[in-house]
C-alpha positions in Angstrom: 21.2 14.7 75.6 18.5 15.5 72.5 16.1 13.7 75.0 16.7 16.3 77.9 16.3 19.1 75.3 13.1 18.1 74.3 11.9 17.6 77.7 12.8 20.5 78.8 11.3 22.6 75.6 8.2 21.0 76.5 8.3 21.7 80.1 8.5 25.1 79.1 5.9 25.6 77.2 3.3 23.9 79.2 4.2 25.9 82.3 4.5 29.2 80.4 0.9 28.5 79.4 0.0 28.6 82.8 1.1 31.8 83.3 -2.3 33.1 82.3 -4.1 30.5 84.4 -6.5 31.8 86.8 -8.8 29.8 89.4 -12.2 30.0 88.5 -13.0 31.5 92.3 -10.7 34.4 91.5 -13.3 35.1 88.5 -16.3 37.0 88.3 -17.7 34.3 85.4 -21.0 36.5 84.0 -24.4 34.6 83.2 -26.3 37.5 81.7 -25.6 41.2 80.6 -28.3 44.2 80.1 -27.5 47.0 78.5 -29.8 50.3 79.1 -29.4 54.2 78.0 -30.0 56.3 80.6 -31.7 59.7 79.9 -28.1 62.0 80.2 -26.5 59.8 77.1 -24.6 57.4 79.5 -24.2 52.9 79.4 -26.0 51.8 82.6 -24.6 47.7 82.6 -26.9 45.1 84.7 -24.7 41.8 84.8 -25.8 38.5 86.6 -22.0 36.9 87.9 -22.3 33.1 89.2 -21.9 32.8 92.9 -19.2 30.0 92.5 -19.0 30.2 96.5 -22.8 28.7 96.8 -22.3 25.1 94.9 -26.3 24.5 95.9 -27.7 27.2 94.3 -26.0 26.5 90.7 -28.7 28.6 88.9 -28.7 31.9 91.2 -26.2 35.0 90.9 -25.2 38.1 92.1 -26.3 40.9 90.5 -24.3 44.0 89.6 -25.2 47.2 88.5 -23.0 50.3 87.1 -23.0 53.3 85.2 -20.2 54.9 83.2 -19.8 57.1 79.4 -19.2 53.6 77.4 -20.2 50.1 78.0 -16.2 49.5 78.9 -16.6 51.9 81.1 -19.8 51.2 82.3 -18.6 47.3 83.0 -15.5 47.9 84.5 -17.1 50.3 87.2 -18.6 46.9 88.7 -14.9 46.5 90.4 -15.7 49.1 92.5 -18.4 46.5 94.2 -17.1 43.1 93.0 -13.4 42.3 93.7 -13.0 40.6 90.9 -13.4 41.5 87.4 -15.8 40.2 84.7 -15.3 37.5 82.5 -17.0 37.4 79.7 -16.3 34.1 77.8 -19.2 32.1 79.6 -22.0 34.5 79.2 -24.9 33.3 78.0 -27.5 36.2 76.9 -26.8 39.5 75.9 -30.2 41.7 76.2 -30.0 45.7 74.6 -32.8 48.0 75.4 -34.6 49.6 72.4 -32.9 52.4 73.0 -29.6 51.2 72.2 -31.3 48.8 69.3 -32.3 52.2 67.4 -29.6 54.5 68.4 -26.4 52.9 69.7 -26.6 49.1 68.4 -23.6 49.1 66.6 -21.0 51.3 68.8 -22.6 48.8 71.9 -21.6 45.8 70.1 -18.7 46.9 69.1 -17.2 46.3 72.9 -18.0 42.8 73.0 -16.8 41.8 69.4 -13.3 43.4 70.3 -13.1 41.6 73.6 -10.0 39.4 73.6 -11.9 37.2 76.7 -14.8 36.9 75.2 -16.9 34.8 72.7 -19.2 35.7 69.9 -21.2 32.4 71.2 -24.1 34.0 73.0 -27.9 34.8 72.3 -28.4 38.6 71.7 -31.8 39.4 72.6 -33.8 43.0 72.1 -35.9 44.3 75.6 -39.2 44.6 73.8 -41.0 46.8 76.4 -39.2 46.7 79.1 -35.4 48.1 80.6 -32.6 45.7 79.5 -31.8 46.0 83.3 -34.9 44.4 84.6 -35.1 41.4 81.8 -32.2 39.8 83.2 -32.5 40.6 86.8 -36.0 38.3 85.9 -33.9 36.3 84.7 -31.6 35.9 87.9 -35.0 36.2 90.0 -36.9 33.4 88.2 -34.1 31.1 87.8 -34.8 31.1 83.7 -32.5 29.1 81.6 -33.5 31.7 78.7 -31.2 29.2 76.3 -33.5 26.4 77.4 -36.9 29.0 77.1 -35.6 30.1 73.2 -34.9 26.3 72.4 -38.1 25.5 73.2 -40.0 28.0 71.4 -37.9 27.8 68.4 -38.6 24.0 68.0 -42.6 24.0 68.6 -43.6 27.8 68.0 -40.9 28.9 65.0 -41.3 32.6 66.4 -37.5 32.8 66.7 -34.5 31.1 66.0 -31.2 30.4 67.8 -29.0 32.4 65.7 -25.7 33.5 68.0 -23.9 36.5 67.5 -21.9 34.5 65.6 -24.6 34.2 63.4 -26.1 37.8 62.8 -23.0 39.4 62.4 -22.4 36.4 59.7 -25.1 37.7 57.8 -24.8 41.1 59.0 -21.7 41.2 56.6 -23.1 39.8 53.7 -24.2 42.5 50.7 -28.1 42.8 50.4 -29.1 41.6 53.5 -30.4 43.0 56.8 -30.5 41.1 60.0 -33.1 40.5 62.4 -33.0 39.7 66.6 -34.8 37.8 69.2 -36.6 39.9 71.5 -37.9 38.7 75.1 -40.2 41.0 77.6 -42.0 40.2 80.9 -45.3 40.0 81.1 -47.1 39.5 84.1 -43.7 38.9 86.0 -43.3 36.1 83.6 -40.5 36.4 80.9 -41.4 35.2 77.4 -40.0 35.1 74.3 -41.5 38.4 72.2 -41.5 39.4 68.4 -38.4 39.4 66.6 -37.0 43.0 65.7 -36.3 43.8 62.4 -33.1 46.1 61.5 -32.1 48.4 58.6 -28.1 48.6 58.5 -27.2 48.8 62.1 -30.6 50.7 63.6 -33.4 48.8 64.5 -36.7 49.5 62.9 -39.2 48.1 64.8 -40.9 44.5 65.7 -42.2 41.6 62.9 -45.9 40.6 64.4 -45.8 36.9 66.0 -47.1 35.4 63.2 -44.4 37.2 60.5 -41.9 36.0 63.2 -42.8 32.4 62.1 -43.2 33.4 58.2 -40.0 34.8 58.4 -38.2 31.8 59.9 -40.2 29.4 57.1 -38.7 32.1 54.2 -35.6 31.6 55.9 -35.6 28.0 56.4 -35.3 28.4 60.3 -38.6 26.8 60.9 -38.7 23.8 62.8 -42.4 23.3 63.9 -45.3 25.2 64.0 -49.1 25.0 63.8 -50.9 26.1 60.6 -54.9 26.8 60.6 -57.0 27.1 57.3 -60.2 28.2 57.4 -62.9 29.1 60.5 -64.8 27.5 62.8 -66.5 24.5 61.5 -64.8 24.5 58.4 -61.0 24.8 59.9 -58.6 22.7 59.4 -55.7 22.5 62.0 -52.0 21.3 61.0 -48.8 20.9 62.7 -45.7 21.5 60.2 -43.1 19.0 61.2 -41.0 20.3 58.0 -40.4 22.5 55.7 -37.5 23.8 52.6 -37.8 27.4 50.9 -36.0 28.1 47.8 -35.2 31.4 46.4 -34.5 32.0 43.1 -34.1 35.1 40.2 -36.9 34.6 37.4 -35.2 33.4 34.2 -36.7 36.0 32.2 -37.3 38.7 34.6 -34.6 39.5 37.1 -36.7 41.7 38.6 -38.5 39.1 39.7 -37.7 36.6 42.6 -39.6 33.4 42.6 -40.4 30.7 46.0 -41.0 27.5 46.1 -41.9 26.3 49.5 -42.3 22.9 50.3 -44.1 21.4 53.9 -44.5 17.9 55.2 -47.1 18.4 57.5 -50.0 16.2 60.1 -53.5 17.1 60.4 -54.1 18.0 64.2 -57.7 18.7 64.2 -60.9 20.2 61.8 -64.1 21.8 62.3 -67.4 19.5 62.4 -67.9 20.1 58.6 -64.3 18.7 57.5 -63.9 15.2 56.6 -60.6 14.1 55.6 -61.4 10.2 54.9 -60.2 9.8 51.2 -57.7 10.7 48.3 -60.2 13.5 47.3 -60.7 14.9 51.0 -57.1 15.0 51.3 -56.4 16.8 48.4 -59.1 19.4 49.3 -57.3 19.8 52.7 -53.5 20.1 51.0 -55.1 22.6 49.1 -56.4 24.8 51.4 -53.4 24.7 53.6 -51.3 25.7 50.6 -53.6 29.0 49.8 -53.3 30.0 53.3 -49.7 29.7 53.4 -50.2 31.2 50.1 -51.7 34.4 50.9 -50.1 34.6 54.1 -46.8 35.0 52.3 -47.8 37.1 49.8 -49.2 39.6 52.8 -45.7 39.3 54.4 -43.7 40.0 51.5 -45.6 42.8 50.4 -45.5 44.7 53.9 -41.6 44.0 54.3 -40.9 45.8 50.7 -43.6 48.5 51.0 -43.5 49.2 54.9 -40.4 47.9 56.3 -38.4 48.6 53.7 -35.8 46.2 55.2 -34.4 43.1 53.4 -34.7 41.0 56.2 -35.4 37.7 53.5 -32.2 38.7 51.5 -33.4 39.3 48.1 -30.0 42.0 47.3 -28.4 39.1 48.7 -29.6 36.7 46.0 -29.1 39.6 43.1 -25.7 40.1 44.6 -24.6 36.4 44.1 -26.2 36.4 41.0 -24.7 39.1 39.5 -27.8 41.2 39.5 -26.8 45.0 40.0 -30.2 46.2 41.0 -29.4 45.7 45.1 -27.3 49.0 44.5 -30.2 51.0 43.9 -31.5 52.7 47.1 -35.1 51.6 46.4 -34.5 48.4 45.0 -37.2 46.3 47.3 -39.9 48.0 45.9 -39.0 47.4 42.5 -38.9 43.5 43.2 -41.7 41.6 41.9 -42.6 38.1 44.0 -44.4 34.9 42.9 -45.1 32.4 45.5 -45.4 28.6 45.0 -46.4 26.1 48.0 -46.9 22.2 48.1 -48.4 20.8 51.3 -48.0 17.4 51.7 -50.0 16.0 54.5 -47.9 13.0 56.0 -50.7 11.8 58.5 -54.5 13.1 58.9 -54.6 12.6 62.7 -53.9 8.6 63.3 -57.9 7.9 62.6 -56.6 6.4 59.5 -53.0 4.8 58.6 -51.1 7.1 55.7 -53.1 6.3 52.5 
């Protein structure tokens, strides 16, 4: 009899969990969403929905647009096109306009955290230049696996990272920090991966450069791969970083003061006609002169995010916070932080002419 009991408990169970089961056709499963402000204050919502009825064209959708007084409200209006309502919990990209970045960032995502069918698993990009709307109908247009597009330039370029929204609002939480995005545009018909925008609380503040994307991600130990030049013309000397660690640590007799240590394995990729890189000595000369551009690169970088961002993007209140360091609580704290930069090159291979010395 204790047999049937259990059999039946289980029984149950497993079919009351299929109460909540729905057929993937009777789903509008979304790819993509865009969110855009229109000029009256209103959530304009451009959503790419898989065509589960075309099996051969896996990588095409149908596009939706709607406009309503919240993003809720703006997304739900697409029933009154699609019969079936969007599902969230597969979407892949979520792409803001400016707009919204600076204005509305945190009331907008505020309807996707709360989403009981959704998931926090997706890549939040900023529009840089363009409507939110049109990004990811490119998207839908050009067939663009933007996953596959941000991988990619994350692991050779280092001008981005593949932080979800898991990960931003991670750090978004943590004292003395402030967060930064991905941002994509289309250029020439062609979407690319763009500068990363930089954010003060929950308002973005404007865009790193391309090559403080990448400094960013090596101060941040996101950086993958990159290339690194020294020097000009026929004195340059090219590099490819195939690693590198950043440490951040308070001074031990200045708390003020916030000291790097940055450490890159590195390959010599090419040099100018007057570089010679055949000995101990030549090497040397070379490690060195990567290490002062990296250097002064740095130094540049963190000056500008103190003086003229004024956004803790590296998470120096963050360190002072876990340190017990109260000097994050004072409005102005960044410019009061003094910086000292230390970087070791270590050339793994000058360019396969000779073996590793």
């Amino acid at each position: 009899m204790r047999k049937y009991i259990i059999a039946l408990l289980i029984m149950v169970i497993v079919f009351d969990g299929l109460n909540n089961l729905r057929e993937v056709t009777d789903l509008a499963i979304v790819k993509a969403i865009g969110i855009d402000m229109t000029e009256d204050g209103q959530y304009k919502t451009t959503a790419i929905v898989i065509d589960t009825s075309n099996k051969e064209a896996q990588n095409e959708g149908i596009i939706y647009e709607s406009i309503g007084e919240s993003v809720h409200d703006s997304a739900r209006k697409i029933v009154n096109e699609s019969p079936k309502k969007l599902y969230l919990a597969q979407m892949e990209t979520l792409v803001l306009s400016e707009d919204i970045a600076k204005n509305n960032f945190e009331d907008t995502l505020g309807f996707f955290i709360r989403d009981n069918e959704g998931s926090n698993a997706f890549y939040l990009f900023v529009a840089n230049g363009c409507a939110a709307g049109d990004l990811v109908k490119s998207i839908n247009e050009e067939q663009i696996n933007i996953k596959s597009l941000l991988n990619t330039s994350a692991k050779y370029r280092g001008n981005c990272n593949l932080n979800s929204l898991n990960d931003i609002l991670k750090d978004k939480m943590k004292p003395g920090i402030d967060i930064t995005i991905n941002s994509a545009t289309i250029d020439n018909e062609n979407i690319k991966i763009s500068d990363m925008a930089y954010f003060k609380g929950w308002s973005m503040k404007g865009y790193l450069t391309d090559q403080e994307s990448i400094l960013y991600n090596l101060l941040c130990n996101n950086l993958n791969n990159t290339i690194l030049v020294a020097g000009q013309s026929d004195d340059r000397i090219g590099a490819e970083i195939i690693s590198s660690k950043t440490s951040m640590s308070l001074d031990k007799e200045n708390n003020n003061k916030i000291n790097f240590n940055i450490k890159i394995k590195a390959n010599i990729s090419e040099t100018g006609s007057n570089v010679r890189i055949l000995n101990s000595e030549q090497i040397e000369d070379a490690q060195n002169s990567l290490e002062e551009r990296v250097k002064a690169d740095v130094n540049d970088f963190l000056l500008k995010i103190k003086n003229e961002y004024d956004s803790d993007i590296i998470g120096f209140g963050n360190l002072m916070y876990r340190k017990k360091d109260d000097l994050y609580k004072e409005e102005n704290y960044l410019s009061q932080i003094e910086t000292d930069v230390n970087v070791e090159v270590d050339i793994q291979n000058q360019g396969g002419v000779t073996k590793k010395w």
